[in-house]
C-alpha positions as CSV (number, residue, x, y, z in Angstrom):
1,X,30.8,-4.2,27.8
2,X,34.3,-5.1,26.4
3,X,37.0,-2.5,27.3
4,X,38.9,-1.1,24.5
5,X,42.2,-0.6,24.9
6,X,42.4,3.6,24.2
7,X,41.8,2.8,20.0
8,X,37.8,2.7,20.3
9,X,37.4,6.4,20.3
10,X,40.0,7.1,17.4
11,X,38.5,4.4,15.4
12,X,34.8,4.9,15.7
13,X,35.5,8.4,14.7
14,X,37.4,7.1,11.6
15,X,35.1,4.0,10.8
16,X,31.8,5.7,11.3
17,X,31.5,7.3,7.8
18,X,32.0,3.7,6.1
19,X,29.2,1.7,4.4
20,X,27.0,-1.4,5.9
21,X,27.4,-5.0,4.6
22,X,24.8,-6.9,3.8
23,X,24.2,-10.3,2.4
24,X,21.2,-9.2,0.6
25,X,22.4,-7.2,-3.0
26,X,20.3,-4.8,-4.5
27,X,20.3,-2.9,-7.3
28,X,18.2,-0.1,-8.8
29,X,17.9,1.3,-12.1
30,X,15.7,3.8,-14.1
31,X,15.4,3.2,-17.9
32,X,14.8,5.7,-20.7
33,X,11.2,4.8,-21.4
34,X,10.5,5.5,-18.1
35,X,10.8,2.3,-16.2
36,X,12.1,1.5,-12.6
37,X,13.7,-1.3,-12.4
38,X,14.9,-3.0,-9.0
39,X,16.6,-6.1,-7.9
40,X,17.1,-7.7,-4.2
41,X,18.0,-10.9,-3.2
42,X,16.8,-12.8,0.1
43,X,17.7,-15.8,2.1
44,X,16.9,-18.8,0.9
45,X,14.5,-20.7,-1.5
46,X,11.3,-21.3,-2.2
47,X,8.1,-19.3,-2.0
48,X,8.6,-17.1,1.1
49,X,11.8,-16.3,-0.3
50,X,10.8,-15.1,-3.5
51,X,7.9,-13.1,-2.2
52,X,10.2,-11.1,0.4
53,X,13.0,-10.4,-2.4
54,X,9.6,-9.4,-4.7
55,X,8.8,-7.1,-1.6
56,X,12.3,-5.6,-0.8
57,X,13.0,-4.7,-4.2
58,X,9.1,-2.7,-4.8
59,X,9.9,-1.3,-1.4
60,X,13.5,0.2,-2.9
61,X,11.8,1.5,-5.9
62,X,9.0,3.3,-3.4
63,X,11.9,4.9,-1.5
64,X,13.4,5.9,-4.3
65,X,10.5,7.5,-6.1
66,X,9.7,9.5,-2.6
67,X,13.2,10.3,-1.8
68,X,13.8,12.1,-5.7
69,X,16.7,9.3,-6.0
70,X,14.8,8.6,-9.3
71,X,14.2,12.1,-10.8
72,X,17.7,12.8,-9.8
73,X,18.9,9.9,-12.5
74,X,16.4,10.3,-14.6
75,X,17.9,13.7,-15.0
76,X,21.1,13.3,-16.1
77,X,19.1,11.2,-19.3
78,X,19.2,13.5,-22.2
79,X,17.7,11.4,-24.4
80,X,14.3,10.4,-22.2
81,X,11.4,11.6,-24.0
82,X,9.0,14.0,-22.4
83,X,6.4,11.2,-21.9
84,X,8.3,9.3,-19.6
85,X,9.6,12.5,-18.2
86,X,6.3,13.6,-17.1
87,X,5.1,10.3,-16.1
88,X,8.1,10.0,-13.5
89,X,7.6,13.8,-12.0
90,X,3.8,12.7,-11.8
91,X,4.9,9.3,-10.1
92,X,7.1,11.7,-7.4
93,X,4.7,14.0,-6.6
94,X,2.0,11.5,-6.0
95,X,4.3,9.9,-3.9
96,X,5.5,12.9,-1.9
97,X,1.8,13.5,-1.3
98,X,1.0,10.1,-0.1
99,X,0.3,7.8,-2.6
100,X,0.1,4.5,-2.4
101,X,2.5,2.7,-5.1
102,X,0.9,-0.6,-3.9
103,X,-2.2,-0.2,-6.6
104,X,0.6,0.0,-9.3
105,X,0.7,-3.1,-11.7
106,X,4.8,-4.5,-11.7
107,X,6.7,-7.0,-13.5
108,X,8.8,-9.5,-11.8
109,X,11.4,-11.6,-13.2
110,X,12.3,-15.6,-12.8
111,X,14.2,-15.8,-10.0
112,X,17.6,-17.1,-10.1
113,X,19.5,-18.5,-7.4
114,X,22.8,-16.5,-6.2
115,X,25.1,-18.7,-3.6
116,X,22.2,-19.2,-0.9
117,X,20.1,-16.3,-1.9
118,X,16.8,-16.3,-4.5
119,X,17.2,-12.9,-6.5
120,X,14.3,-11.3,-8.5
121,X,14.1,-8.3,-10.8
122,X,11.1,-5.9,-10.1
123,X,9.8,-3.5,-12.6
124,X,7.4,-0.5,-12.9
125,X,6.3,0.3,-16.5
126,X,4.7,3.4,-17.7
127,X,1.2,3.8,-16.8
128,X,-1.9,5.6,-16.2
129,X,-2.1,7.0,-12.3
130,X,-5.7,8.0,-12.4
131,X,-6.7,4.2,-11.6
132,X,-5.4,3.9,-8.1
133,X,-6.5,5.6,-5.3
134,X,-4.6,8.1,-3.1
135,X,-6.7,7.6,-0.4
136,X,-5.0,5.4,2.2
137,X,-7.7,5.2,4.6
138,X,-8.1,7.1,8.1
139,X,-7.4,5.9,11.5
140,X,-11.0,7.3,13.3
141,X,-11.8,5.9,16.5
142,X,-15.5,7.2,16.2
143,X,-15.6,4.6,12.6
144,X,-15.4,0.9,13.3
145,X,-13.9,0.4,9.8
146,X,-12.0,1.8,7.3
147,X,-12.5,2.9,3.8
148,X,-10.0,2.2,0.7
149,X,-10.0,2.1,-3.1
150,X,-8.2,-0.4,-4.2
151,X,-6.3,-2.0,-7.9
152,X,-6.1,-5.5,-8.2
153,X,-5.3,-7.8,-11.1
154,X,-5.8,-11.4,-11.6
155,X,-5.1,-14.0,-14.5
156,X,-6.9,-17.2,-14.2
157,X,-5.8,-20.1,-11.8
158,X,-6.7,-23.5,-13.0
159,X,-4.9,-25.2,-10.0
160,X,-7.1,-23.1,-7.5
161,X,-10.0,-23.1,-9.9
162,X,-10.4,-19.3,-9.6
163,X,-11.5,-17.5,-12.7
164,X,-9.2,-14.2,-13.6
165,X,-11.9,-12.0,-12.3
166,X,-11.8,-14.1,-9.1
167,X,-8.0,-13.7,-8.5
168,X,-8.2,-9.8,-9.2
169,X,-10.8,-9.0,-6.7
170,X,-8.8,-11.4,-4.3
171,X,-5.7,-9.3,-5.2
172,X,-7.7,-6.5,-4.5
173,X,-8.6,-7.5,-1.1
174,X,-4.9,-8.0,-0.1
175,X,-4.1,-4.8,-1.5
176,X,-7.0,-2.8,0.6
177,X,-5.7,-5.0,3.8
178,X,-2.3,-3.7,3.1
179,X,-3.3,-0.3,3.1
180,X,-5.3,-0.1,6.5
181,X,-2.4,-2.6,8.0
182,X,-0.1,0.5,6.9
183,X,-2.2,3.3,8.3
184,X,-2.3,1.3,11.8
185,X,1.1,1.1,11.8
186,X,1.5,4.7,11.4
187,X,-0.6,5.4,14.3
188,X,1.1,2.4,16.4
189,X,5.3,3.4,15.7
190,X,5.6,4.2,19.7
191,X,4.3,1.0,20.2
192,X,6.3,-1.0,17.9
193,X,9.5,1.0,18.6
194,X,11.0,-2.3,19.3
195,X,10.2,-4.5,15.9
196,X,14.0,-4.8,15.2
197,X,14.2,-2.0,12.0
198,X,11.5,-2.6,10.0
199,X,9.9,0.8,10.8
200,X,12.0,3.6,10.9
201,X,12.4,4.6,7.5
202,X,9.9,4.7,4.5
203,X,11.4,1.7,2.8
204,X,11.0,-0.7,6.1
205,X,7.6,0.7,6.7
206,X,6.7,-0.3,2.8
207,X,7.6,-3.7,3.0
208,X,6.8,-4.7,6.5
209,X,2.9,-4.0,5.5
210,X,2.9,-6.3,2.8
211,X,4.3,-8.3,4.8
212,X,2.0,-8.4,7.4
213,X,-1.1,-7.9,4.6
214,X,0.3,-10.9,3.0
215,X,0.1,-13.4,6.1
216,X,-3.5,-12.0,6.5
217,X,-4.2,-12.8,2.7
218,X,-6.2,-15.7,3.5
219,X,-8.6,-14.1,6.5
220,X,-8.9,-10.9,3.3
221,X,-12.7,-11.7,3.3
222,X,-13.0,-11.9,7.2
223,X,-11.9,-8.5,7.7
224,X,-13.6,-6.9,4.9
225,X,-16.8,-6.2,5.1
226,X,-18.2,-5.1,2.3
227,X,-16.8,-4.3,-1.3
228,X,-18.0,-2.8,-4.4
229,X,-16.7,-2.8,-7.8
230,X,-16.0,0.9,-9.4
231,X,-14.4,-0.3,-12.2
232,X,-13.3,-2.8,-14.8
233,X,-11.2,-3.9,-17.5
234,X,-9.2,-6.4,-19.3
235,X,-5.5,-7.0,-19.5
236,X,-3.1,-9.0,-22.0
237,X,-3.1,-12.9,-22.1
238,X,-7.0,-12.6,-20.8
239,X,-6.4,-11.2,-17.5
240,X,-8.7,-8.4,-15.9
241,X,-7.8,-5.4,-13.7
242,X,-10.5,-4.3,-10.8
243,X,-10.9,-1.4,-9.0
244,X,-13.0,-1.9,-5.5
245,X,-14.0,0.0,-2.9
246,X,-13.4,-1.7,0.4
247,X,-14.8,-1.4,3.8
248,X,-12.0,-3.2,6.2
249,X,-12.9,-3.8,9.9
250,X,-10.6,-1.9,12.0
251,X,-10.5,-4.2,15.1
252,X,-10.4,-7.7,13.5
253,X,-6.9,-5.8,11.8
254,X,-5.6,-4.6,14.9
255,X,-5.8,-7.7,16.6
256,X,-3.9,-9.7,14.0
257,X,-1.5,-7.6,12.8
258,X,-0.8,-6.8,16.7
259,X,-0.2,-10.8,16.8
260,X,2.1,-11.0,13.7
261,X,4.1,-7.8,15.1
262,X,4.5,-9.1,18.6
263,X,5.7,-12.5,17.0
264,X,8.2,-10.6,14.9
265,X,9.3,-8.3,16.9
266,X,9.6,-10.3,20.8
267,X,11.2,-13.7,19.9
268,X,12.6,-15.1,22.4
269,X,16.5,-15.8,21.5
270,X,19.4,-18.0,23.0
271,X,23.4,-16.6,21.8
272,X,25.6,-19.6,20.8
273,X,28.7,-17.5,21.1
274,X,32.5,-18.0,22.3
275,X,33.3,-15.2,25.1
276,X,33.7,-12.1,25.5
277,X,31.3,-11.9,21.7
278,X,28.7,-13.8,23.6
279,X,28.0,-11.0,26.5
280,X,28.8,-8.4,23.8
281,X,25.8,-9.4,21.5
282,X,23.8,-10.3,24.4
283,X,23.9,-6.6,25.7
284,X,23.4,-5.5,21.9
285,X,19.9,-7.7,21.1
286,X,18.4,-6.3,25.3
287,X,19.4,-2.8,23.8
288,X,17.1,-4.1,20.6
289,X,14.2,-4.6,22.4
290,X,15.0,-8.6,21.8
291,X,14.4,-11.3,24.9
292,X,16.8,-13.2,25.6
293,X,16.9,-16.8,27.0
294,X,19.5,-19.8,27.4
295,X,16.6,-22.3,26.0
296,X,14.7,-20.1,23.4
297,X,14.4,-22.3,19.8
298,X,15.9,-19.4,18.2
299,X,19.7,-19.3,18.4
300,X,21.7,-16.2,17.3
301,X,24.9,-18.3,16.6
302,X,28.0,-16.1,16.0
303,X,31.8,-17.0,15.1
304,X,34.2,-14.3,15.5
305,X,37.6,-15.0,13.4
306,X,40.9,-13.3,13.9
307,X,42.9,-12.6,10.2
308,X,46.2,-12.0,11.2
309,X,48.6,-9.9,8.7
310,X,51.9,-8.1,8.5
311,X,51.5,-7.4,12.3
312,X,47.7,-6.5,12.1
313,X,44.5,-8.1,12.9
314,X,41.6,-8.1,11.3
315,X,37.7,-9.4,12.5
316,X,35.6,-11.4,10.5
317,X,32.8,-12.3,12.1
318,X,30.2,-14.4,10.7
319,X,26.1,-14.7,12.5
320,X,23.7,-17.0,11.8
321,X,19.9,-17.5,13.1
322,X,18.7,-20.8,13.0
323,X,16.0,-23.1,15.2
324,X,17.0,-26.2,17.5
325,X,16.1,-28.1,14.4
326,X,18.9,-26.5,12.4
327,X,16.8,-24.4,10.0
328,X,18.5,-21.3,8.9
329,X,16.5,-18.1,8.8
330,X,19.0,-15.8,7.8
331,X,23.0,-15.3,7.4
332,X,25.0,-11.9,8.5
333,X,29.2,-10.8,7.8
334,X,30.5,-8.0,8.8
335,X,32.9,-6.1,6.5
336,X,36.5,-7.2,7.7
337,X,38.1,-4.2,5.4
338,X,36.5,-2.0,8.0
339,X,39.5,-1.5,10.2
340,X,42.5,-3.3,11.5
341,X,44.7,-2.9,14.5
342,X,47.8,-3.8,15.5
343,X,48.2,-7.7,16.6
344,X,48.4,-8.1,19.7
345,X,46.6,-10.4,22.7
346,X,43.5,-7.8,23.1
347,X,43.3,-7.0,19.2
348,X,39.7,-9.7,19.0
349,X,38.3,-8.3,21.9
350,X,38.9,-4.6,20.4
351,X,37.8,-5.3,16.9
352,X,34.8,-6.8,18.5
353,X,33.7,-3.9,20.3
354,X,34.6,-1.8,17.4
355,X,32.9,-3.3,15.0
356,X,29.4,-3.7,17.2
357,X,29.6,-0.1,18.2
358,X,29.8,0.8,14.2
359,X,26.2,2.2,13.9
360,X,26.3,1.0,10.0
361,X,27.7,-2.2,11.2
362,X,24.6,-2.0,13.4
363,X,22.0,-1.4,11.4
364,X,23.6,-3.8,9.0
365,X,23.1,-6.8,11.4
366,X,19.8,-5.7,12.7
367,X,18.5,-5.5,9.2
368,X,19.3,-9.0,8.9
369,X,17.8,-10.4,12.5
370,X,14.8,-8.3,11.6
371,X,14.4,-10.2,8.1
372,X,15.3,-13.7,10.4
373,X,12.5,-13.2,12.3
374,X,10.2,-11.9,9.0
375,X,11.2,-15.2,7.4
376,X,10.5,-17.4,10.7
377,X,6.6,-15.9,10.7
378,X,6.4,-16.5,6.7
379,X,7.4,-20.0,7.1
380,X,4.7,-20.8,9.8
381,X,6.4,-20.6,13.3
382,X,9.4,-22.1,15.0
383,X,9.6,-26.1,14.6
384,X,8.6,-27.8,18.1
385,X,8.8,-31.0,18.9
386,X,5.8,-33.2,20.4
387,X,6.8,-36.5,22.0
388,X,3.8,-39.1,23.1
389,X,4.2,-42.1,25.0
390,X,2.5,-45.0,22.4
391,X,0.3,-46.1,25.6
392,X,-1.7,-43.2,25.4
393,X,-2.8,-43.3,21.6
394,X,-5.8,-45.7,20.8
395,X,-5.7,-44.7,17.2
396,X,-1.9,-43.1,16.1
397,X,-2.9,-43.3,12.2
398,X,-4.9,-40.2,12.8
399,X,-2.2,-38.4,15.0
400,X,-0.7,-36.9,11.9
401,X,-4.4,-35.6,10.2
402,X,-5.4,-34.6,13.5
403,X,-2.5,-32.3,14.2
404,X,-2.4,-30.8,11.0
405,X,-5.9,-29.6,11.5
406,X,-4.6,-27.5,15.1
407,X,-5.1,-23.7,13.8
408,X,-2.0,-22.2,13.4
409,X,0.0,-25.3,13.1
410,X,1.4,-26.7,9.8
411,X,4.6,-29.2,8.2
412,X,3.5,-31.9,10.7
413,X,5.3,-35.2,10.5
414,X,5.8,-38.2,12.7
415,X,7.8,-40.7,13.3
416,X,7.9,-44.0,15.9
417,X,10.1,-45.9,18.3
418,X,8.4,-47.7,19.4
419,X,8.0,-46.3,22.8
420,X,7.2,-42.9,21.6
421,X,5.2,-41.8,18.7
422,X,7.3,-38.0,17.8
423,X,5.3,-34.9,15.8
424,X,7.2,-32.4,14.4
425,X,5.8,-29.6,13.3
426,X,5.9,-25.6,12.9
427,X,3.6,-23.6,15.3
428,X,2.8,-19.4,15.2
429,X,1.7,-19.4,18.5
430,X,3.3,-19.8,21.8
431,X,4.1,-22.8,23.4
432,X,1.6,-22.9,26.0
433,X,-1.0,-22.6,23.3
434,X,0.2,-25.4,21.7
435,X,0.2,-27.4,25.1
436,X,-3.6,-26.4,25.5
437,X,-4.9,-27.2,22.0
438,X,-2.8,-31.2,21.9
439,X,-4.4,-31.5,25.2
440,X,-8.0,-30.4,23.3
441,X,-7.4,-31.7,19.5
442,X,-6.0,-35.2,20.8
443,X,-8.9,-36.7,22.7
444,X,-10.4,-38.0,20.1
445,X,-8.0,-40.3,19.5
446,X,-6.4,-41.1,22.9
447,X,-6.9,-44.3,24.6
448,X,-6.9,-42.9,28.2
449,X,-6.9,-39.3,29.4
450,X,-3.3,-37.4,28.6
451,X,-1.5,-36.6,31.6
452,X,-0.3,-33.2,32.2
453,X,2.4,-31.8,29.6
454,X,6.0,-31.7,30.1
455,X,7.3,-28.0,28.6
456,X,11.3,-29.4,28.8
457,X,12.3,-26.3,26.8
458,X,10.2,-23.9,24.5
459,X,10.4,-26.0,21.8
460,X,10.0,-29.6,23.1
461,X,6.7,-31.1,24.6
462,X,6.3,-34.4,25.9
463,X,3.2,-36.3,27.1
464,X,5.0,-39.6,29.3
């Protein structure tokens, strides 16, 4: 712990009333026909980006609806009409009593591109509630599944070759997954105390289960076990709107979800850091529940700046998570405005202490890590390194299909020196797994028999 110099009291006293930072904007708005309307940006681009801003900003709108935030504006409207009026009361009562916003239908808009964020606009129209069920399911260790009604919606995908119908009742499925991922959460928050912030308040909770239902999307139909459909009907531009009754195996969820929460929540992480910030964060991510370790392939990497004023100093401090392989998984700055104290040669190591003591400041950075490590999981694992002396293969034009058949590994590409043929790729398991299924998934194609793996760090493997 750094030693303040007899300001840290006086400050943290003053300081602690002051707002978080984040790099991720959000805005939320209630219109007077009755819609909800919310933005949020994430980290980067692509795919996995869009879906988590899509998530954030549904999860805003769910807090919102719960906490009365929405009624409250909605109130000051004199010009709403009683329709919408109703509709929102109905939508906050529901919600208060447990229901599930998930089987809601929602718009969301193109997403734009702000600095090194992808932004989306979510909305939720006017609509009947009748057609989504408030039953969420029951944890009951005496029943080996789990019972949900479920609204899904589907247009028709002629790159997948799915039909409209198809994609609802897949939609569906993911939305009934979500729902028994959420109730086992519930029942699993001691457990999970640790998974950075994602579940201590009703917002977190939202979108870390469609989080988590979203990576199980494409094992919906292995973990269902049987369906029915209640009801039907058809929707603008030819797409249809299910409603399905779904009986989802309890342990097949348990054991995944427990996988894609340990993996979010226990990453192994090195600090690239310039003393005394290095020990300070260190002692901050141990306190998180977070392991630590000199060669994790996760890097917290953190740059503390002094900005030096009219006799005052200032912190900017700027973190970054990124692999070995220099992907970056997520960006955090604190607010320099915060505080300032007089210049002088302990003013850094004050300010530093200051500003990680900040609980908002807090919660502010581990907001971020926690949406790092999200983003890590969505984009397939960390990015190892797989080095194979040339002797060894008999046939190295299969090395790459052969690889990117490995369950749970994906982004595979190789490269030769001559000496050594190198995979790349991500993996969402650990690196001993990956060491047991090369040893496995590469005989086939091996000219002798591999010798015995060299782990040089957690995110380099090398067969000599």
């Amino acid at each position: 712990m750094i030693k303040a110099t007899g300001v840290k009291s006086a400050l943290l006293t003053l300081a602690v009333g002051l707002p978080a930072v984040s790099v991720q904007a959000q805005d939320l708005n209630v219109l007077l026909n009755g819609a909800i309307e919310a933005e949020h940006c994430a980290y980067g681009r692509g795919a996995s980006a869009i879906e988590q801003a899509k998530t954030e900003a549904l999860a805003e709108i769910a807090r919102a609806v719960q906490s009365g935030k929405v009624l409250s504006i909605a109130n000051t409207y004199e010009q709403m009409d009683t329709a919408s009026s109703t509709w929102l009361q109905q939508l906050s009562d529901m919600a208060q009593a447990g229901y599930d916003m998930r089987g809601l239908r929602t718009n969301t808009s193109k997403p734009r591109l702000e600095g090194s964020d992808t932004c989306v606009t979510v909305s939720l129209n006017k609509q009947p509630l009748g057609t989504a069920s408030t039953d969420s399911g029951s944890w009951d260790d005496a029943q080996t599944t789990v019972s949900v009604t479920v609204v899904g919606e589907g247009w028709r995908d002629d790159k997948q070759g799915m039909s409209a119908r198809e994609v609802a009742e897949l939609d569906a499925l993911r939305r009934a997954i979500s729902q028994v991922v959420g109730v086992w959460l519930t029942e699993q928050r001691t457990q999970y105390s640790n998974t950075v912030s994602h579940t201590n308040n009703t917002s977190d909770n939202f979108a870390m289960n469609d989080f988590v239902a979203r990576q199980l999307q494409t094992k919906s139909a292995g973990m269902v076990k049987q369906w029915q459909l209640i009801d039907s009907k058809q929707l603008a531009n030819n797409g249809i709107e299910v409603t399905i009754r779904a009986d989802v195996e309890k342990q097949k969820v348990e054991l995944a979800t427990s996988h894609i929460m340990q993996q979010i929540g226990s990453p192994r992480v090195a600090v690239a850091a310039p003393a005394p910030l290095d020990s300070e964060l260190k002692r901050w991510l141990s306190q998180q529940g977070v392991e630590l370790s000199d060669n994790a392939n996760l890097i917290l990497r953190a740059k503390p700046r002094l900005i030096e004023r009219a006799g005052t100093a200032r912190l900017d401090l700027r973190v970054q998570v990124t692999d070995q392989a220099g992907n970056v998984y997520g960006e955090w700055q604190n607010d320099p405005a915060l505080l300032s104290l007089p210049n002088g040669p302990n003013a850094l190591y004050d300010l530093i202490d200051v500003h990680l003591a900040l609980e908002p400041q807090q919660q502010a950075l581990s907001k971020q890590l926690g949406d790092a490590f999200m983003r890590v999981v969505q984009e397939g694992g960390l990015v190892h390194d797989v080095y194979i002396n040339s002797r060894y293969l008999a046939q190295p034009e299969r090395l790459s299909g052969v690889l990117s058949t490995l369950g749970g590994a994906q982004d595979v590409s190789i490269s030769n020196n001559g000496e050594f043929y190198k995979a790349q790729l991500r993996f969402s398991g650990k690196t001993g797994d990956l060491v047991a299924a090369l040893q496995q998934s590469l005989q086939p194609i091996t000219a002798t028999e591999l010798p015995k793996a060299v782990i040089a760090n957690e995110f380099t493997i090398r067969f000599n």
